[in-house]
MARDOGU-532240 format. One record per atom (N, C-alpha, C): residue in one letter; atom name; x, y, z. Coordinates in Angstrom, 3 decimals, m for minus. Each point is the difference from the previous one (the first is absolute). Layout:
A:CA:X:Y:Z
...
END
This chain:
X:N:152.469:185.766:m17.636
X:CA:m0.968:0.075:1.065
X:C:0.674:0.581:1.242
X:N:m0.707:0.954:0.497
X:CA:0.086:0.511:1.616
X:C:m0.819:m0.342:0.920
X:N:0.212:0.663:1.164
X:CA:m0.836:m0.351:1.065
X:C:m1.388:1.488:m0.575
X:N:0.194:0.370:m0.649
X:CA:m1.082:0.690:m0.486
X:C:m1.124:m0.827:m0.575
X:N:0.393:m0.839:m0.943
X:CA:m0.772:m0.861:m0.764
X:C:m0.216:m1.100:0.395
X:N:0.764:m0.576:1.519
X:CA:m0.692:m1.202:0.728
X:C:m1.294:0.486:0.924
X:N:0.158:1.350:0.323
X:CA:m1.053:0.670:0.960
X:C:m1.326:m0.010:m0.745
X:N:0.355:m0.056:m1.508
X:CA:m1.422:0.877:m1.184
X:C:m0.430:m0.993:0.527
X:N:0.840:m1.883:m0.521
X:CA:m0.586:m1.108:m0.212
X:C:m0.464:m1.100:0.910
X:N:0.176:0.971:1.448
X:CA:0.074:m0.808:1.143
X:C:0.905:m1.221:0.174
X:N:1.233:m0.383:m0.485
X:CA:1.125:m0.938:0.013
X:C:0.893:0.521:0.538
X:N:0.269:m1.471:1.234
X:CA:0.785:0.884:0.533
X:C:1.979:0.003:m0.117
X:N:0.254:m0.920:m1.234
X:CA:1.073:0.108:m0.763
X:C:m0.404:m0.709:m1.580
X:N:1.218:0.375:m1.124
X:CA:0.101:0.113:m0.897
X:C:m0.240:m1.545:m0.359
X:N:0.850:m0.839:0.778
X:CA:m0.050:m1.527:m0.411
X:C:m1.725:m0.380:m0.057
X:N:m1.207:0.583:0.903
X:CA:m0.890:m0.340:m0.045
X:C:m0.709:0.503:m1.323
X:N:0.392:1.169:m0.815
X:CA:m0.527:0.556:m0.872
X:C:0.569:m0.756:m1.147
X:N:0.839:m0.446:m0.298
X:CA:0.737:m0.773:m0.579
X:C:m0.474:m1.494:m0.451
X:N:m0.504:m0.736:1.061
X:CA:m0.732:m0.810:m0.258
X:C:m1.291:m0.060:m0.140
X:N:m1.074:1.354:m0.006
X:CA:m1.025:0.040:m0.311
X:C:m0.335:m0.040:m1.775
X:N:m1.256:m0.668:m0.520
X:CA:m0.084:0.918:m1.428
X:C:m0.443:0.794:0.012
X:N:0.334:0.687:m0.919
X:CA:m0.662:1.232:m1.118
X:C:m1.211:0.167:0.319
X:N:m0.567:m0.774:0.376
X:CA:m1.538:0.167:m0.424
X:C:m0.775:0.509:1.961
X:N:0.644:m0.597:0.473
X:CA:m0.126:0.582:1.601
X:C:0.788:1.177:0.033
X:N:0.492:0.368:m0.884
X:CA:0.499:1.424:0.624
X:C:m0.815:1.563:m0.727
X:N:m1.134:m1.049:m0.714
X:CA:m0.795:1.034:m0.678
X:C:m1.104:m0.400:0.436
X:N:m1.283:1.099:m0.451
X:CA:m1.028:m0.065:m0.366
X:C:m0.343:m0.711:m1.306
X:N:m0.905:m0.602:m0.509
X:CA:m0.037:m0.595:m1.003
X:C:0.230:1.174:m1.199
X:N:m0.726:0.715:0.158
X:CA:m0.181:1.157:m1.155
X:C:1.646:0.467:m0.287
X:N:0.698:0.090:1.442
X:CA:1.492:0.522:m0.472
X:C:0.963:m0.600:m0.818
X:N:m0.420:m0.983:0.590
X:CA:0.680:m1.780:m0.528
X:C:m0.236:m0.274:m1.436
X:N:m0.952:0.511:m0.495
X:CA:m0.332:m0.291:m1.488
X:C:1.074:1.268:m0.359
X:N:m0.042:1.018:0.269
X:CA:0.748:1.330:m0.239
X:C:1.452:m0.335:m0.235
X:N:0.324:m0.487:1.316
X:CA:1.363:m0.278:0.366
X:C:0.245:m1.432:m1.605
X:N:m0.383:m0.291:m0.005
X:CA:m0.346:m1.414:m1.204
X:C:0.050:0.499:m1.145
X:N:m0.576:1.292:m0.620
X:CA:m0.200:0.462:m1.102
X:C:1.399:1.152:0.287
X:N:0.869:0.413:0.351
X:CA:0.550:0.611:0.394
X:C:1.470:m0.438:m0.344
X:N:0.107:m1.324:0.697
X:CA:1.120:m0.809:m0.707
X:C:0.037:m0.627:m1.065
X:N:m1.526:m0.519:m0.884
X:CA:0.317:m0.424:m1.165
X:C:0.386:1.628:m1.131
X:N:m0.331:0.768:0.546
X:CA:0.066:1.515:m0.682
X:C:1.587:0.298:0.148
X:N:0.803:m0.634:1.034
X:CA:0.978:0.251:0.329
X:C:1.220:m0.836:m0.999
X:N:m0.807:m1.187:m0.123
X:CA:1.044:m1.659:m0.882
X:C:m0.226:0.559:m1.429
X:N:m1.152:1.175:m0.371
X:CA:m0.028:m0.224:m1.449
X:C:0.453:1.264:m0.462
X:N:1.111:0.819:1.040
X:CA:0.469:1.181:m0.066
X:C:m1.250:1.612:m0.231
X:N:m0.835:m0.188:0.708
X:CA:m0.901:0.835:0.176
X:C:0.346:1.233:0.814
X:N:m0.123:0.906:0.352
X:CA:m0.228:1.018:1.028
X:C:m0.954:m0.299:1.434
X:N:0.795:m0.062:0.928
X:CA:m1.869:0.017:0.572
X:C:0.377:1.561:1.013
X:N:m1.565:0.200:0.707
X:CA:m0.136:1.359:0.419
X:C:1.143:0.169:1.851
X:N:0.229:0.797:m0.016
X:CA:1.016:0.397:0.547
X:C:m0.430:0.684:1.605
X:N:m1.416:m0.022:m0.049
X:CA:m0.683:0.692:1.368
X:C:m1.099:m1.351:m0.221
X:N:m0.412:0.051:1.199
X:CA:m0.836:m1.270:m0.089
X:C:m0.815:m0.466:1.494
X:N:m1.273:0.081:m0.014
X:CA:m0.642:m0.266:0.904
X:C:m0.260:m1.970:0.724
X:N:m0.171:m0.420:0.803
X:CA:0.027:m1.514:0.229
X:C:m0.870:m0.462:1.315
X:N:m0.032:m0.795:m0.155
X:CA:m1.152:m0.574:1.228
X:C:0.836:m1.088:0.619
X:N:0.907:m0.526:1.180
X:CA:0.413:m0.902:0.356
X:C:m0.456:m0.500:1.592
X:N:0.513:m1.191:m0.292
X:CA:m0.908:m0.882:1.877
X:C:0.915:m0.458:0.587
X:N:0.351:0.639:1.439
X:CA:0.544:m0.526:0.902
X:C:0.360:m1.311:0.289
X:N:0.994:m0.368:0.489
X:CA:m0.497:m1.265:0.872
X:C:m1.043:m0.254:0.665
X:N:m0.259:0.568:0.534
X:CA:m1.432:0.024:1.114
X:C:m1.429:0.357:m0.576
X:N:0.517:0.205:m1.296
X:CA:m1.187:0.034:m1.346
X:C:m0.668:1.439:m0.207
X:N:0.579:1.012:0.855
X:CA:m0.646:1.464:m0.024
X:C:1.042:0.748:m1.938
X:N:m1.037:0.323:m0.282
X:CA:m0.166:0.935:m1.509
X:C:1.105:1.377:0.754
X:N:0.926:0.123:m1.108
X:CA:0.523:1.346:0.397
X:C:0.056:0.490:m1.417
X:N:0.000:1.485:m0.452
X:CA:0.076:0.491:m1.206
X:C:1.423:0.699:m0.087
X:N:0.696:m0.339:m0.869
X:CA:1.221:0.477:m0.335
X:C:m0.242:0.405:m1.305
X:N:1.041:1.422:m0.200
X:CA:0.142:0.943:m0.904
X:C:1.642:m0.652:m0.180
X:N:0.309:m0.417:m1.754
X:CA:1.294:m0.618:m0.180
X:C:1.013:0.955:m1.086
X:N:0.696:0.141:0.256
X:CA:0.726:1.066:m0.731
X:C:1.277:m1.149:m0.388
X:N:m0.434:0.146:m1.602
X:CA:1.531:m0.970:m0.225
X:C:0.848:1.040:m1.375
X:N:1.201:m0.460:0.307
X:CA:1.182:0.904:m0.873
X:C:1.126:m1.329:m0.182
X:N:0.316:0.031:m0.898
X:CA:1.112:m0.749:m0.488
X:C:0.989:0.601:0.546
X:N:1.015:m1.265:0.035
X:CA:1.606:0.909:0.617
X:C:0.660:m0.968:m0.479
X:N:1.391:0.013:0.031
X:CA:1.023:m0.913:m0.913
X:C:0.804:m0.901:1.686
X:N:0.152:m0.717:0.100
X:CA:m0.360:m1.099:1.467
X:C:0.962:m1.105:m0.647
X:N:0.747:m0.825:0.580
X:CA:1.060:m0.705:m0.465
X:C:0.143:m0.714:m1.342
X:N:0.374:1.326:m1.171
X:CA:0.600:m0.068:m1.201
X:C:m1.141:m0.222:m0.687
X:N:m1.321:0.388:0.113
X:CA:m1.582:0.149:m0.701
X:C:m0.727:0.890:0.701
X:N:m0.875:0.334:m0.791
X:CA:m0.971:0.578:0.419
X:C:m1.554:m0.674:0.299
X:N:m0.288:0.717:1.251
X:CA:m1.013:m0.643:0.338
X:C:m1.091:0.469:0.900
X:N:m1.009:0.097:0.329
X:CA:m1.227:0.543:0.692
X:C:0.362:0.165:1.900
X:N:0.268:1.345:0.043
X:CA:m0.154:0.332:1.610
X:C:m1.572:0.583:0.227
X:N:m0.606:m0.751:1.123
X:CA:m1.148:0.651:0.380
X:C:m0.051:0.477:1.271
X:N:m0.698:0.848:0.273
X:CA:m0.241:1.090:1.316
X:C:m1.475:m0.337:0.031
X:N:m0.432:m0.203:1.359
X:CA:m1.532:m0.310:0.568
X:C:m0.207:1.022:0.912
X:N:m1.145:0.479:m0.334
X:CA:m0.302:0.792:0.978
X:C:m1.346:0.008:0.579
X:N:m0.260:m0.828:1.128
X:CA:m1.773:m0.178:0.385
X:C:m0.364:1.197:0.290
X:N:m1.310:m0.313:m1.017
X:CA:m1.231:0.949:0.288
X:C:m1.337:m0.124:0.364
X:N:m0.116:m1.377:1.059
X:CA:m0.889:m0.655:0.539
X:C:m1.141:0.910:0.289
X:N:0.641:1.147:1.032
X:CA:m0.713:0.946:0.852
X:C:m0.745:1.060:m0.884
X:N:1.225:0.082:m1.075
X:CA:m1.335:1.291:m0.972
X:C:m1.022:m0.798:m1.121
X:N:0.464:m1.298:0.168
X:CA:m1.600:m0.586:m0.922
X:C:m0.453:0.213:0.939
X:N:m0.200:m0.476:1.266
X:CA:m1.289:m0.648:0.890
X:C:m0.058:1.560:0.512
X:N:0.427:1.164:m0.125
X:CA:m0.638:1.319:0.123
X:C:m0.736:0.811:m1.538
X:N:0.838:m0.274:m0.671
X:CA:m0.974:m0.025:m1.315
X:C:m1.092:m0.412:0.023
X:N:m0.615:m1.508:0.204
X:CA:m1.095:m0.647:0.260
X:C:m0.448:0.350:0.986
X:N:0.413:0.296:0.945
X:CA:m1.117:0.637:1.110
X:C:m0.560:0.945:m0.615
X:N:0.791:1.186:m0.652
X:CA:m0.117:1.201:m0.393
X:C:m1.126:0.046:m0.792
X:N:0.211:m1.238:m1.128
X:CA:m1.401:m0.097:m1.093
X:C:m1.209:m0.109:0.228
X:N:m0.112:m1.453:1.346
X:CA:m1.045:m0.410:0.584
X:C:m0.761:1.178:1.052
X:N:0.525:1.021:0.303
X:CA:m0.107:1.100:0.734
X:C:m0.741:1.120:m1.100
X:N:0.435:0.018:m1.011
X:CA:m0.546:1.063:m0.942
X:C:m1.050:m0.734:m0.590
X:N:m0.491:m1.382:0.089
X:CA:m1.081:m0.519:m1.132
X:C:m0.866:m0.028:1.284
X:N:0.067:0.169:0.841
X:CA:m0.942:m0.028:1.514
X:C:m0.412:1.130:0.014
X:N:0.797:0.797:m0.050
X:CA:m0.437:2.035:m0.139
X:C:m0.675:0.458:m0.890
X:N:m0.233:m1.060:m1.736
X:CA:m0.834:0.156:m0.694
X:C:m1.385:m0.687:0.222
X:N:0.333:m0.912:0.492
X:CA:m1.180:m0.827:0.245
X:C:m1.335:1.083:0.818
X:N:1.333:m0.036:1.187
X:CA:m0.711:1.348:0.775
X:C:m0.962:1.407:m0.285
X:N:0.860:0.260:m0.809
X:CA:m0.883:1.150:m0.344
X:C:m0.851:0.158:m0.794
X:N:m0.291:m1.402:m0.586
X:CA:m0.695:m0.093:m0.978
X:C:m1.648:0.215:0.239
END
C-alpha cells in the first residue's frame, strides 16, 4: 500500500486499512469477486489479470478501479503484485455520455 491507495480509499494510514474488513473495502458485488477469486486462487486456478472493481471509501463514496495484477517472485515465492488505477471519472463520463445519447433519441423521436 501507498499513499496512492490510501487517497482511492479515503484512509488516512495503512494501520486504519488494516484493521478494516474485506467487506468495507468493497462493494458487495466486488466482494463476492474478490471471494471467488481467492477460492480460484487456493485451488490453483488462474484468475484474470486486468480487472475492473467497485470499492468504498471510508467516507463511503464508490470509486471504480481498473486492477492490473502480474505475479513476481517477492521473498523466495511467488506471488500477486497489483497496480490500481481509478477510473471513477470515465465511468461517471461514460454514464453521462449514455444518459445524453438515450435523451437525443428520445428526442427526436
Amino acid at each position: 500500500m501507498n499513499q496512492a491507495f490510501l487517497q482511492m480509499f479515503v484512509y488516512d494510514n495503512i494501520d486504519e486499512v488494516k484493521i478494516s474488513s474485506p467487506t468495507s473495502l468493497y462493494t458487495q458485488e466486488s466482494h463476492a469477486g474478490h471471494l471467488l477469486r481467492i477460492e480460484r486462487t487456493s485451488l490453483g486456478e488462474p484468475n484474470p489479470d486486468n480487472l475492473e472493481i467497485d470499492v468504498v471509501g471510508k467516507d463511503g463514496t464508490i470509486r471504480h478501479l481498473q486492477v492490473f495484477r502480474k505475479e513476481v517472485f517477492w521473498d523466495g515465492k511467488q506471488q500477486p503484485q497489483l497496480l490500481y488505477t481509478d477510473i471513477t471519472a470515465l465511468k461517471q463520463a461514460e454514464k453521462k455520455k449514455q444518459i445524453l445519447e438515450e435523451k437525443a433519441q428520445v428526442a427526436s423521436r
